[in-house]
C-alpha positions as CSV (number, residue, x, y, z in Angstrom):
1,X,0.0,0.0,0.0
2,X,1.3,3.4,-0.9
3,X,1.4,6.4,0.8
4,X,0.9,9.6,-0.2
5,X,3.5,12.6,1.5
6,X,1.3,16.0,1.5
7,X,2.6,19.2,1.0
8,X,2.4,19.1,5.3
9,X,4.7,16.4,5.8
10,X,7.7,17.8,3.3
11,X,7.1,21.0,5.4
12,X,7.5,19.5,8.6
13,X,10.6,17.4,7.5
14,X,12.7,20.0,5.7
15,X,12.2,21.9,9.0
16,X,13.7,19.5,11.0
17,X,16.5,19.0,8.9
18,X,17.4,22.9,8.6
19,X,17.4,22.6,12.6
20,X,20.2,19.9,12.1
21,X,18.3,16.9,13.6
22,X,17.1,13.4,12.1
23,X,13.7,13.1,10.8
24,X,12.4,9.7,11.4
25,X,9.1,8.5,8.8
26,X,6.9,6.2,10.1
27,X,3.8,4.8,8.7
28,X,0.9,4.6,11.2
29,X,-2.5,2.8,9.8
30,X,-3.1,4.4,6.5
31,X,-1.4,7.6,7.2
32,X,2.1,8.7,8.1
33,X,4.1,10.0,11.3
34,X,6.9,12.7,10.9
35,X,9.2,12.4,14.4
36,X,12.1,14.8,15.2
37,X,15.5,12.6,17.1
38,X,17.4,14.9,18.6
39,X,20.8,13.6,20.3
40,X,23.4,15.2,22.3
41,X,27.0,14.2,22.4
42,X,27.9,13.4,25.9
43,X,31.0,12.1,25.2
44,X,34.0,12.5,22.0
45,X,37.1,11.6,22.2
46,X,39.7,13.8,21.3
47,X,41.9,12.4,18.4
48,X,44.7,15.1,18.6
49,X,45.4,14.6,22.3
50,X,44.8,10.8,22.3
51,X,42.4,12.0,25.2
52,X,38.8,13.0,25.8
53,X,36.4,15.2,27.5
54,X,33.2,13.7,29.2
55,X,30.6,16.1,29.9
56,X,29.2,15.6,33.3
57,X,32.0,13.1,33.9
58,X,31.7,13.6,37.7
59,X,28.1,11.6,37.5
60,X,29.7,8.6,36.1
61,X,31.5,7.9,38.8
């Protein structure tokens, strides 16, 4: 079965993506779902110091 994107649902994902988040399409029924996923890094390891910095690193202990 085939679903049709609206006019509404390329809106709503192009907006996402200018904000730099994911847009996640999911079909529900006969219709479709638009979700935003938003992550934050918590952790990245440095690759020019061989090190890294944890955010909030004094919780994980």
């Amino acid at each position: 079965m085939a679903v049709i994107i609206d006019d509404n649902v390329k809106a709503a994902i192009e907006a996402i993506l200018k904000r730099g988040n994911d847009a996640i399409i999911r079909r529900k029924g006969d219709t479709v779902i638009v979700l935003e996923e938003k992550r934050k890094i918590v952790y990245s390891p440095s690759s020019s110091r061989g090190g890294g910095r944890a955010i909030g690193a004094d919780t994980l202990t």
